[in-house]
Each structure stands twice: as structure tokens, then as C-alpha cells.
N, C-alpha and C positions, 0 to 999 in steps of 0.2 A: 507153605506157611501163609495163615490170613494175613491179609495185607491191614495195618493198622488206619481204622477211618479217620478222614480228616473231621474235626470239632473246632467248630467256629461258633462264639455267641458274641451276638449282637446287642450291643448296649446303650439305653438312653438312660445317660444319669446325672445326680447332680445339678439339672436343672429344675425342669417339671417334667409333672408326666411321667416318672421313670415306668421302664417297661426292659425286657430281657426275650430275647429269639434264641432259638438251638439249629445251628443248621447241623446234619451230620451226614457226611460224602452229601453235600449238595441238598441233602431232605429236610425241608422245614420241620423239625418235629414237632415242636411248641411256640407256644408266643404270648407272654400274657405281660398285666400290667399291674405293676407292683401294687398303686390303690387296692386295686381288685381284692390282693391278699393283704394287706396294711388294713384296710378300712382306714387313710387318709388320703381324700381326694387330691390329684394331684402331687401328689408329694414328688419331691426333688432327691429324695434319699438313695443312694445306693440300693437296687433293686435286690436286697438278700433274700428274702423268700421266693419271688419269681426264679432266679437262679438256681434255688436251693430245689425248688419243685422241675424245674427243667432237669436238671443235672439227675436228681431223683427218677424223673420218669423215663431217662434213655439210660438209665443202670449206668451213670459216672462218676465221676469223682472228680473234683476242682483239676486234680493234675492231670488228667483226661483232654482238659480241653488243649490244642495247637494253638488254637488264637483268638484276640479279644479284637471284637471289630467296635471302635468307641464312635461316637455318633460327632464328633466335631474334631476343628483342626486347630492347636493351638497357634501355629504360625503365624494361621490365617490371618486372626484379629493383629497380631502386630502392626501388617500393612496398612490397617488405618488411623495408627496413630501419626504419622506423617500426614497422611492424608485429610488429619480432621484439626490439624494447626492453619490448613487454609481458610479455614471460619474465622481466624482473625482479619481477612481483607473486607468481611462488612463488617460494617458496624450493628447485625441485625444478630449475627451469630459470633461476634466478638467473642460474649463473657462465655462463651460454651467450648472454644478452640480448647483451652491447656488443660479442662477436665475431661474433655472427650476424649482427648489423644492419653490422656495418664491413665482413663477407664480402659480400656483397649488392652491398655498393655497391662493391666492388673490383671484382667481376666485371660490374657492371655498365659500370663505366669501361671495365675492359678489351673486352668484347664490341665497346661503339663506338667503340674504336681498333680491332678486327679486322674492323667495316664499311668502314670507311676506309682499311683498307689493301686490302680488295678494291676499291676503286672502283680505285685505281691499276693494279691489273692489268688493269683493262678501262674503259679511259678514256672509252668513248664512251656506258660502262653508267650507270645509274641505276643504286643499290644498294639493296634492300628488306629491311629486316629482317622477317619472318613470324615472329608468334607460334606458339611451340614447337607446343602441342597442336591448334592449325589445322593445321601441315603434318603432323602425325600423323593426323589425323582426314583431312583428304584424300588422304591416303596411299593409305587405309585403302578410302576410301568409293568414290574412281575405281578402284581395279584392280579392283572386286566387277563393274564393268559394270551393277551395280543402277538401277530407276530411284532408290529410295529405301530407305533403311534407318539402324535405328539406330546408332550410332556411338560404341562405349565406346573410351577410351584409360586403360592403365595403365602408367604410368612410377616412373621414381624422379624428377624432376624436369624439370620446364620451363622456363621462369624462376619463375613461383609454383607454378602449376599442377600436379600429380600423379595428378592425375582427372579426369575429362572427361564427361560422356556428351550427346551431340550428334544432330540428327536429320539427315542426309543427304539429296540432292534432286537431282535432274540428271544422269545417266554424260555428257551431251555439254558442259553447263558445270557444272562440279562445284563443289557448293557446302555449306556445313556450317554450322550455326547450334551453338552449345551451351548446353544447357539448364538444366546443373548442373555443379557444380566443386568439383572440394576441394581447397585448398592445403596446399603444405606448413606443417609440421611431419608432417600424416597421408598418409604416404607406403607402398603395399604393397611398390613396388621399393627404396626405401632399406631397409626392414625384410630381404629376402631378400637384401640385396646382404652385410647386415652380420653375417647368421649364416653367409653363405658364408665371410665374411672368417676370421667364429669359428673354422668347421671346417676352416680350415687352407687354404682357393681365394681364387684370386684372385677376387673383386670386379668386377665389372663382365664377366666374361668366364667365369667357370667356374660359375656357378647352376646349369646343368645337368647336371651332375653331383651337387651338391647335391639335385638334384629325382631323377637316379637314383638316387641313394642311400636315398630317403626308402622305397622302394618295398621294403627291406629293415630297419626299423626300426618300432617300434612307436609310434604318435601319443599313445598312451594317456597315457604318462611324463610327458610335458609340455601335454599337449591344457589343463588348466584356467589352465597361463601364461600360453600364447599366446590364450585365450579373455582373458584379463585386460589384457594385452600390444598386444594389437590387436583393439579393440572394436568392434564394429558396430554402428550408430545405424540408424536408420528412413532415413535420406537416403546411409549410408555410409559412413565407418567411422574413428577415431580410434586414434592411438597414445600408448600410458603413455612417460611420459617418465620414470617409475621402472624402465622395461625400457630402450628404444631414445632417448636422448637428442636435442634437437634438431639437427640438421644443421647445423655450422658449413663454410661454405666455404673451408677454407684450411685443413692438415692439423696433426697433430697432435693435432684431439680424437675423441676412440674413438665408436664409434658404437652399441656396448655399454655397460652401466651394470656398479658392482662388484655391483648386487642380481641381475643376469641373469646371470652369471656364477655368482654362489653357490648360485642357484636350479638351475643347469643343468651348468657342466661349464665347470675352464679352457681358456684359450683351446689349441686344437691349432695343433702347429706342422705343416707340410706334411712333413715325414721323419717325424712319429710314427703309428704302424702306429691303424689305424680300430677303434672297441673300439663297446657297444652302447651307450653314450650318444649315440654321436656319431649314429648312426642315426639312435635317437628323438628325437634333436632335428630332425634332417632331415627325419623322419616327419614331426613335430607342427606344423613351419615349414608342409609342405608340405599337410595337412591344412588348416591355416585361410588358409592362399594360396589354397585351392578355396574356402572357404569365403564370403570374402570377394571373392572373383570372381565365383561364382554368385550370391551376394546384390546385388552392381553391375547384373549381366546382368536381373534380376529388376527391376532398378528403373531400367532403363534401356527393360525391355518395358511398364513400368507410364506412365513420361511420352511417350516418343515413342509409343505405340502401334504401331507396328511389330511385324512378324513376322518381318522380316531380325536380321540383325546383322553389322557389321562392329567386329573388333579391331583395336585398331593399340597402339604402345607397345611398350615393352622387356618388360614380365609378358606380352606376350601370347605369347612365346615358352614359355611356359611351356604346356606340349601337354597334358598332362596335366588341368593347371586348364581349358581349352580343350575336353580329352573330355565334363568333369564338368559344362559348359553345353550341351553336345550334349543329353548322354544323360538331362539334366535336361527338356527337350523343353521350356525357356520361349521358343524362337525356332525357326521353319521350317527356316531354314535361318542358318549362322554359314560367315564369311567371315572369314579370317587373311591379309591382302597377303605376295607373298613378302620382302618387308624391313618386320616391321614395327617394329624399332628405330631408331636415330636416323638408320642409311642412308638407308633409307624417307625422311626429312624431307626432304630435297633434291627428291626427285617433289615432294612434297605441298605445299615452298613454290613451286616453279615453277606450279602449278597455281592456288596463290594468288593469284601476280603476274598472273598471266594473266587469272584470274577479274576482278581490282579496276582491272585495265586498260581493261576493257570492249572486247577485241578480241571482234569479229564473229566467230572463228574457233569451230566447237565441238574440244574436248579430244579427242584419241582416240589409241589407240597404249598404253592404262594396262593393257589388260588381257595384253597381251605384256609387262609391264614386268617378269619373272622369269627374260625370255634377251634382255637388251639390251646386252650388255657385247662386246669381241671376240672373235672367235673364232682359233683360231692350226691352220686345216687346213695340213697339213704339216711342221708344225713336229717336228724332230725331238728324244725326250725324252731327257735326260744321263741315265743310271741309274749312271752309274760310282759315286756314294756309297752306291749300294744292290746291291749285287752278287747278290743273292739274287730280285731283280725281272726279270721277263722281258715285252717288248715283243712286242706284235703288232698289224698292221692289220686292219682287221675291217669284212666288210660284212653282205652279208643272214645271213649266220650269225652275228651276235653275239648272237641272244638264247639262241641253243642252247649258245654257246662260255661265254658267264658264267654260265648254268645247270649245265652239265657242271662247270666249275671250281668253281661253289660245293656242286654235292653231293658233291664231295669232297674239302670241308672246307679247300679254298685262299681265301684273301684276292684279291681283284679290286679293282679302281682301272679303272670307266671316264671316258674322257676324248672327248669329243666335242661339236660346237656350239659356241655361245656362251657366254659365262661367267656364271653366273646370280647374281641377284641374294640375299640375306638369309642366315643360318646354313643354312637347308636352301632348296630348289626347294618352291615349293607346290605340292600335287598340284590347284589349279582352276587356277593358269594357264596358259596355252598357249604351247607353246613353238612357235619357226619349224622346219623340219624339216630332221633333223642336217647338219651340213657335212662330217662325217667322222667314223668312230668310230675308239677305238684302246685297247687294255686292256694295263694291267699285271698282273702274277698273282706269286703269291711262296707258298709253303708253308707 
């Protein structure tokens, strides 16, 4: 008699980013990100279409799956509601103690009402909540294919967690220990999320532009701030709570202070034209976002000993900070999964489940994990809202036809394969080879 497969999907939901993985006996089979199918970027919605095309493409059915591997833990945050009634002994983070610690705990209520509402969808599932910076760290550490390597994570928050650095072991059962941690309050991605907000972008989604921007502004202006601003200690790095306030979970408190303001520039509205302030503060953000990344990297080569390294987390999108530990030569080789924001977490808890299961199966399938999504050959494209775009199919001559189009100075849009996973494709993973090409062009 077949022995029936184990079925684990992996889930980031509810927050941003949602996205949905299929592991089955240990095989990544898919992995895509709900936008992708929604056409609403970033969305926080229960991933149904990504599931519904998962479950679709491995021939199952909701009752099919054994277990739901959930990307965060709700206990977790409890712990810091004790812990953030200590902000009553300054008087710098006073007024933020009794909403910090009630934010915590709201969210923590809510997270294990939205475990519970997934067991309902999959009735036959066990539901696993995965602490946040584990499904990041395995993210991170299975698509590299490595045997072993170190394993930094930098986010704006996990449930406590906002730092990680972890030692890696295993590509066939992938496994991750962590070594050191820094909770919040000292967070690098809350810091960049809130001078993005300053300079007029959205928060959680436009930093990168923010980080282009820097690349035309002077660090200088603001470098001894942000040196004061966000501190580096010998273990990792600390925020003034006279610049960036602690994080309350529930809106309406800014995440600027009036002294970083007066020190720097009010806040931009998004219609107001970019002047050189706005630069050099972009510059100087982005200056000590290297700075403090490269000092992680250094001290994540200094405990694990390792020569690798793998990033995972929402800062590790940051390419830049990324070149600046390259070209610092403290690791062999550095390894970026292609999601490595909260997408990513849905692989990395499915891999969890999997791991704490103790299924006999080994993991594999993670290092394709950057074109596992649908693909749509033949699909025909609307252009009617774009009247200036011109379609075409394309075979062995597409690399001549996008090259001709781009030396003369046209925009191209190619469209082929599968639909990949994270803000860009990585250039180490391996794609399956194309299903069909087909390019748009426009002048």
C-alpha cells in the first residue's frame, strides 16, 4: 500500500507580502506570492489564490494537506509586554511604556485568532506557528544549497526579534541554531522604514528609492546624527530613543521624534519637489545602514566561524549594504535567497515543520525556489490601456531582438516562464528553462 505523502504549506499572511510554499514528502513544489496573482502589491490578505494554484498544481485538495506551517509565534510577542513597561524608568520613553506593552499583547491575541482561523481552512491540518527569524534564517540558509554557513537576518521586526545571527548546517535537512539576537526597540529596518516615511514614501514598500536616492546626496550633513542615532556596540547596535522612538504597535504614534526633525528637515509631503536636504539625509540613513550591516557581517564571521554567509530579512534587500560586505572581503562567498522578505518566510516555515516533524524525507527543490510560481504560455496580453506598447513572440532571437531594442533607447518588458519569486530574480538561482518568451517594447 502507497504510503500517504506528507503535505506542508507554508504561510505568510496577514501581514505584508503574503505568499504561500507546497512542500510535499520534503519537495518544494511551488512558491509564489499572492500580489503576483491579486494584482495588489504587497497585500497582507490571506494568500487564496496562491494556495488555491498550489494545491491545484500538485492535484490536492485543502483536506490533503497534514500541516500548516504559520510564519510567526503568538506567545512570542507577549514577552514583551513586561518588558516594554520598563520604558517607564526614563523619562525619554515614558509616554510609550503602557501602549507598547497593551500593543504586544493585542497582537499577540490577534496573531492566535489568525492560527485558528487557518486550521478551519484545512481541517485535517495541524497548525504550526514558526518563530518569525527561524523561517527567515531557513529561508535563507536552504536556497544557498550550502553545506554550512553563517546566517545573519535583518528586519524591522519578528515578534521580538530584529536581529539574528545563526549558524546553518544541512542543504538536505536544513537546520539553523541562533547564536545572538537583538530585540526590539534596536531595530535597522524600523529606523529606514521611518526616514523613508520622513522623505515623503511609503514605508514598508518604497526604501529603495530611498537608498537610490542616497547615491545623490552628501552623508557628511548628517553622518555625526545618525553616528549618535543608531549606535554600535561590540555585540551590535542600539537605537536613541531621543532620535527614533520606541515602536508602538497600533497607529498613531510617529516614529520620529520633534529633536530629529529639528536636527534635520520637516517632514516631506510626497507632491513636494526633492531639495538637498532631503538627499543628505538619504545619504547619511544610508551610510550607516552599510555601516551597521558590515559590522553584523563581521561579527557574525567572528562567532560562527564560517566563511559563507547567508542574508535573509527585509534590510537584506538593501543591495547596496550587500555590495559593501562583498567588497569588504569578511566572507568567501555571500548568498541573498530570492525572497528574502516576509515572502521568503512561508518556505522557511514549511521547512521548519518539516525539520521538527522528523520526517525521514531530505528537503530539496529550495535552490529552484526563485521560478516556482505559474507560468501563463500563451496567454494573450490586453495592451488596450497602453496604446503606445507593441507585442511580440519571440524565439531563438530574443536575445538579439531586446538588445537591438535597447541600443536604441526603447523600454522592453520581457515576459516568459514562471513567475518568480522576491522584488528581483537572484542572479544564483536556477531557473527551469523558459516555457515561452514574449516582449513588449514602447518608445
Amino acid at each position: 500500500m502507497d504510503r500517504t505523502p506528507s503535505v506542508i504549506l507554508g504561510l505568510c499572511s496577514y501581514t505584508h507580502d503574503s505568499a504561500a510554499a507546497l512542500l510535499v514528502d520534503g519537495q518544494l513544489v511551488g512558491f509564489v506570492e499572492e500580489e503576483r496573482l491579486s494584482q495588489r502589491k504587497h497585500t497582507k490578505d490571506y494568500p487564496r489564490h496562491a494556495v488555491e494554484w498550489l494545491l491545484g498544481e500538485a492535484g490536492l485538495a485543502a483536506t490533503d494537506v497534514d500541516a500548516v506551517a504559520y510564519n510567526f509565534q503568538p506567545a512570542r510577542y507577549l514577552l514583551e509586554s513586561p518588558a516594554a513597561l520598563r520604558l517607564a524608568l526614563s523619562p525619554t520613553t515614558r509616554d510609550r511604556a503602557v501602549p507598547r506593552a497593551r500593543g504586544f499583547a493585542k497582537v499577540s491575541m490577534r496573531t492566535q485568532l489568525r492560527v485558528r482561523d487557518l486550521g478551519r481552512w484545512f481541517p485535517a491540518a495541524r497548525v504550526s506557528p514558526v518563530l518569525h527569524h527561524r523561517a527567515h534564517q531557513l529561508a535563507a540558509f536552504a536556497a544557498s544549497g550550502w553545506s554550512e554557513s553563517a546566517v545573519l537576518v535583518v528586519d524591522s521586526l519578528g515578534e521580538r526579534q530584529t536581529t539574528t545571527i545563526a549558524r546553518g548546517r544541512d542543504p538536505l535537512r536544513p537546520r539553523t541554531r541562533t547564536l545572538e539576537a537583538i530585540d526590539d526597540p534596536a531595530s535597522l529596518g524600523y529606523v529606514y522604514g521611518a526616514v523613508t516615511e520622513h522623505l515623503g514614501w511609503r514605508r514598508g514598500d518604497e526604501e529603495g528609492t530611498v537608498m537610490a536616492l542616497a547615491a545623490l546626496g552628501d552623508p557628511g550633513r548628517f553622518r555625526k546624527l545618525f553616528a549618535r542615532a543608531v549606535r554600535i556596540t561590540p555585540t551590535g547596535f542600539v537605537v536613541d530613543p531621543l532620535y527614533f522612538p520606541p515602536r508602538v504597535l497600533t497607529s498613531g504614534y510617529p516614529r520620529t521624534t520633534r529633536r530629529f526633525i529639528d536636527e534635520t528637515c520637516p517632514e516631506r509631503h510626497p507632491s513636494e519637489p526633492l531639495s538637498d536636504v532631503h538627499r543628505d539625509l538619504a545619504a547619511a540613513l544610508q551610510e550607516r545602514t552599510e555601516q551597521v550591516m558590515l559590522h553584523l557581517a563581521r561579527r557574525a564571521r567572528t562567532i560562527t566561524g564560517s566563511r559563507r554567509l547567508c542574508v535573509g530579512g527585509g534590510v537584506a534587500t538593501n543591495c547596496v549594504s550587500i555590495g559593501r560586505i562583498i567588497e569588504a572581503g569578511v566572507f568567501n562567498e555571500v548568498f541573498v535567497p530570492p525572497a528574502p522578505g516576509d515572502a521568503g518566510t512561508a518556505i522557511g516555515a514549511a521547512i521548519a515543520v518539516h525539520h521538527d516533524s522528523s520526517a525521514p524525507q531530505p528537503v530539496s527543490g529550495m535552490t529552484r525556489a526563485c521560478y516556482l510560481g505559474p507560468s501563463f504560455q500563451g496567454t494573450s496580453l490586453d495592451l488596450a490601456p497602453w496604446p503606445g506598447l507593441h507585442e511580440r513572440a519571440l524565439g531563438a532571437e530574443a536575445v538579439e531582438f531586446l538588445a537591438e531594442r535597447l541600443a536604441n533607447g526603447l523600454i522592453v518588458g520581457l515576459f516568459q516562464g514562471r513567475v518568480e519569486a522576491g522584488p528581483v530574480p537572484s542572479a544564483t538561482a536556477r531557473s527551469s528553462p523558459p516555457l515561452g518568451s514574449r516582449a513588449s517594447s514602447s518608445g
